[in-house]
C-alpha angles and dihedrals in degrees: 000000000000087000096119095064094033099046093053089051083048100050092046095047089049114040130034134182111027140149136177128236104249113238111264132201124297131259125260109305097211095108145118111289130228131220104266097015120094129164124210125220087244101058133041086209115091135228144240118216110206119179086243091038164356126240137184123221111257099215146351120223112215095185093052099030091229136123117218113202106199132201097019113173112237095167141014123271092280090212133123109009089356082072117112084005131117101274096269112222122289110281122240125271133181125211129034110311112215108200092240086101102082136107133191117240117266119280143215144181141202121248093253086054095044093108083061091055104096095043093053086046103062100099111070110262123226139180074214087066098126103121142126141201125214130190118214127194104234086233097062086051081052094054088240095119136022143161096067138179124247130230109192122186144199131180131218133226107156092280088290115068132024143093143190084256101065121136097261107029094092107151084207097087094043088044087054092043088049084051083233088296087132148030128244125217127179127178140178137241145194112270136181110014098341096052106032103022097149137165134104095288090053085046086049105046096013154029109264112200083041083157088057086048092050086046085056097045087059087054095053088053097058086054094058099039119016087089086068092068098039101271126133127233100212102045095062118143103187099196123187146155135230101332098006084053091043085047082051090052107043080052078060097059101031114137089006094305093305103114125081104247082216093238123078102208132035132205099204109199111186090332097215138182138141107237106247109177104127100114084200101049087046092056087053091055090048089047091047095045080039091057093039093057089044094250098105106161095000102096140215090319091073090038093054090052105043122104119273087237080053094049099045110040072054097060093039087054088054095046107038085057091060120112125249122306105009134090107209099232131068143124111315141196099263102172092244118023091042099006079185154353116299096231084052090050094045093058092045085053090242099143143102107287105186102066107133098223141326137210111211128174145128138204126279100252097031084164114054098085092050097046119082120217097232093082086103098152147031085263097052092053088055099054087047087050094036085053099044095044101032087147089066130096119248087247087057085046089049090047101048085052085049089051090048108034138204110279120232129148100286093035141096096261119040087204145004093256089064096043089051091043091059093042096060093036088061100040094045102030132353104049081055092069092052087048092058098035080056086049099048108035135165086030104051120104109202129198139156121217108234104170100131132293083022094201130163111284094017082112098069091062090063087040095061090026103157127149093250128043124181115212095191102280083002112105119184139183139180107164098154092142106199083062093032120049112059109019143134081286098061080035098063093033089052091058095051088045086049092049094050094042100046108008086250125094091206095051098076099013112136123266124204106031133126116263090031125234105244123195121283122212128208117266118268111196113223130137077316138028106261097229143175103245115208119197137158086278089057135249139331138140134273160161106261115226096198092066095067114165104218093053113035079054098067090059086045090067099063086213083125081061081072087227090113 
C-alpha cells in the first residue's frame, strides 16, 4: 500500500541516466478500417468513435508499433450529487477529444507518508477523475488482428492515493513483452472519502465501496467497447498489486461470489486490505470525516453538496491521523455489495468460482513498511494488537501473542519489530494469498518476490521494468543491452504477458535470458504454498514459508473479528 512513495525511492536508488524516444508520426493511413476506428485527412492518429464520444489517438510508438488513447471517460464526473453513488454513464461530448483533459483522483497520505505528498501530487487532482488509457497494437486499428487479450490494470495505493498515471505504470514494456499479442488497459478510481466512505449512514442515503463500483464500471466499459479496437471480452486478465490486488479480490467476493467479476483471469500482486467490518467503528469514521466537512448529523444531503476544497481537507484530516501503518479507508463489509470479508467468503466457499486461472503471490518481507519501530517490548506489541482487534476476547488476544511469541536470541523473532512485522505481513497480505491459491485450486499459480530487501511494492519495478523511465523532469536511462535485454525484469514480465495471452504463465515465458525462466508448476496447498521464488539468482520453485497453515488458518477463522 505504501508503493507509491517506496517505488519512487526504488526506482531512484536503482537506475540513473535515462531518456524516452519521443512518438513519431503514423504510418500510412491508408488502411482497413476497423468498426469503431476512422482516420481524418488532417491527422495520421486515428480515432475512436464511442457512442458518447470521439477520441484521437495521443501518440504513435514507432519503435513498438502501438497507439496509446489517453483520458478516455469510462464513467461521468462523479461530483455533487454523483458523490457516494454507482459511477453514471459517460456524459456526452462533441468534437475530437485528445486525450490531454484528464485528471487523477484526489489523493491523500498519512502523516507518516507526508514527506511522499508532493511527489504523489504532481499530476493535477480532480473529483472528475473517471478516466482510462488503452494501448493498442497499430495492427488491431488496422483490422489485422483481432480477437485480442486483455491486460487490465489497477494500481494500488492503500485505498487513498494513486492513479494510472503514475510514474511507472507505463502498459509499453508489458505490450513489448506480449509481442503486441494483447491490449492494456488501465483506469482510475475514487479513493479516501470520496472512494470507501462506509457505515451504516453512507448504506442508508449512498453507495459505500463506491471505488470498487468505478473498477467495475471500467470494466463494464471494456465489455462494451474493447472489441472496437480489436480486443476481445471474454479473454480479459485485471492484474493488480496491494490495493489494486485487495480491490480484485473483493470483485471476487462481491454479492456473496455471484456476480461475474467481468475478467476471467486475474494476476493478484501483495493482495492487501485492512479488514474494516465493525458497522460501529465505521460510523465513527463517517461522524469524524462528517464533522470535519461541517456537515456533523446532516447526512449525505450536506456532504453532497459541500465544496471539493471542504471534502477533501476533510478526508486528509482523517487520513493523515491514522497509526502507523493504516490508511483509514479501505473496502468494507457493506451487507450487499461485500456481505463479508473476503478471507471469511472465501472459507464459506462465497466467491466467484469460474474464474480460468489466477496468479497470486506476494514479497518476501510484506510487513516491514507498515510496522513502526517503537514496539520495543511485549507490552508494546499488546497495546498495537489490543488496538487492531478490539473486538477480540482477551483469550483471541492471548492466542494471536502465542502464535506469534515473544523474540529473544534462540527464538523465532530476534526482536519485537520483526514479530510484529510478521504478524502484520500475514493478517493484511501474505495468508490471502493462500486463501485464494486453496479457492481456487488445481488453476492458481503461487509465487513470493525475494530480490532483496523483498519489501512490500519491489515487485512493481520489475513489473514496469523498461530501459527508460521519466520522473517528472527526471529522465533515466540504463540501455546497456547485454544487462538489459533479456533479465529477471522481461522474465518475470514475460510470465504475467504469457498468463494473459494463454492462461499459463510457461507458454509464452521468456528463453534465453540470464538469469533463465524456469517452469513454473501449478500451486499445491500443504502446510505452505508450493511457489515459484524469484531473487536476484533467478526462478525456481518452493515451499513458502509465509503461507504457513497454521497460521494463515487462524486468520482464516475470523474468530479475531470477535463475532465467534
Amino acid at each position: 500500500m505504501m508503493e507509491l512513495a517506496t517505488t519512487l525511492l526504488a526506482v531512484l536508488g536503482l537506475f540513473s541516466n535515462s531518456v524516452f524516444a519521443a512518438p513519431a508520426a503514423a504510418p500510412n493511413p491508408d488502411i482497413g478500417i476497423s468498426i469503431g476506428i476512422d482516420f481524418t485527412p488532417d491527422s495520421a492518429l486515428p480515432l475512436l468513435k464511442l457512442p458518447y464520444a470521439t477520441y484521437r489517438a495521443a501518440d504513435f510508438d514507432t519503435l513498438n508499433d502501438l497507439y496509446v488513447f489517453k483520458n478516455i471517460r469510462f464513467a461521468a464526473p462523479p461530483t455533487g450529487p454523483l458523490r457516494w453513488a454507482k459511477p453514471a454513464p459517460p456524459i456526452k461530448q462533441d468534437g475530437i477529444q485528445t486525450g490531454n483533459v484528464g485528471y487523477q483522483c484526489m489523493q491523500a497520505v498519512p502523516e507518516y507518508l507526508k514527506v511522499a505528498y508532493p511527489i504523489i501530487t504532481i499530476e493535477p487532482q480532480s473529483e472528475d477523475c473517471l478516466f482510462l488509457d488503452v494501448y493498442v497494437p497499430a495492427a488491431a486499428i488496422k483490422g489485422q488482428a483481432k480477437n485480442l487479450p486483455v491486460m487490465f490494470w489497477v494500481y494500488g495505493g492503500g485505498y487513498v492515493l494513486g492513479s494510472k498515471n503514475f510514474f511507472i505504470y507505463n502498459g509499453t514494456p508489458l505490450m513489448k513483452s506480449a509481442q503486441n499479442q494483447m491490449i492494456f488497459v488501465a483506469p482510475n478510481y475514487r479513493m479516501g472519502a470520496y472512494g470507501f466512505l462506509a457505515g451504516p449512514t453512507v448504506e442508508k442515503e449512498g453507495v459505500p465501496n463506491a471505488g470498487l463500483w468505478d473498477q467495475r464500471a471500467a470494466l463494464e466499459w471494456v465489455q462494451e467497447y474493447i472489441g472496437l479496437v480489436g480486443g476481445d471480452k471474454n479473454s480479459v486478465t485485471a492484474m493488480g498489486e496491494s490495493a489494486g490486488a485487495g480491490s480484485l479480490t473483493h470483485h471476487l467476493v462481491a454479492y456473496g461470489g455471484t456476480v461475474d467479476p467481468l475478467f476471467k483471469r486475474a494476476i493478484l500482486q501483495s493482495p492487501a486490505w485492512l479488514p474494516q467490518y465493525d458497522g460501529g467503528r465505521l460510523e465513527t469514521q463517517y461522524a469524524s470525516f462528517a464533522e470535519r466537512a461541517g456537515c456533523a448529523g446532516k447526512g449525505l444531503a450536506c456532504l453532497r453538496g459541500q465544496l471539493t476544497d471542504t471534502i477533501d481537507k476533510a478526508s486528509r484530516g482523517v487520513i493523515s491521523a491514522q497509526p502507523y501503518g493504516e490508511f483509514g479507508f479501505g473496502p468494507a463489509v457493506d451487507n450487499s455489495f461485500i456481505k463479508d470479508l473476503p478471507s471469511l467468503e472465501f472459507a464459506k466457499g462465497n466467491y466467484w468460482k469460474n474464474l480460468d486461472g489466477v496468479m497470486v503471490g506476494h514479497t518476501s518481507n510484506e510487513g516491514f513498511l507498515f510496522t513502526t519501530t517503537s514496539p520495543t517490548s511485549n507490552d508494546d506489541v499488546m497495546k498495537v494488537v489490543t488496538r487492531t482487534f478490539m473486538n477480540a476476547t482477551q483469550p483471541t488476544i492471548n492466542k494471536i501473542m502465542d502464535i506469534y511469541p515473544k523474540p529473544g536470541l534462540f527464538r523465532k523473532y530476534l526482536t519485537n519489530f520483526l514479530r510484529s512485522a510478521d504478524l502484520i505481513g500475514q493478517y493484511v497480505i501474505t495468508c490471502n494469498t493462500r486463501f485464494i491459491a486453496e479457492a481456487y485450486s488445481g488453476k492458481a499459480w503461487s509465487y513470493q518476490f525475494s530480490v532483496i530487501p523483498g519489501i512490500h511494492a519491489m515487485d512493481l519495478i520489475f513489473t514496469f521494468w523498461q530501459r527508460g523511465i521519466n520522473l517528472g523532469p527526471i529522465e533515466l536511462d540504463f540501455s546497456i543491452d547485454f544487462l538489459t535485454s533479456k533479465n529477471l525484469a522481461t522474465g518475470w514480465q514475460s510470465y504475467l504477458t504469457s498468463f494473459t495471452r494463454s492462461g499459463n504463465p510457461n507458454t509464452y515465458r521468456e528463453k534465453g535470458g540470464l538469469p533463465a525462466t524456469s517452469e513454473w508448476s501449478k500451486a499445491t496447498i500443504g502446510s505452505e504454498v508450493y511457489a515459484l521464488d524469484m531473487d536476484l539468482l533467478g526462478f525456481r520453485m518452493k515451499n513458502d514459508p509465509d503461507t504457513d497453515a497454521a497460521r494463515c488458518n487462524f486468520w482464516k477463522s475470523g474468530v479475531w473479528t470477535g463475532r465467534s
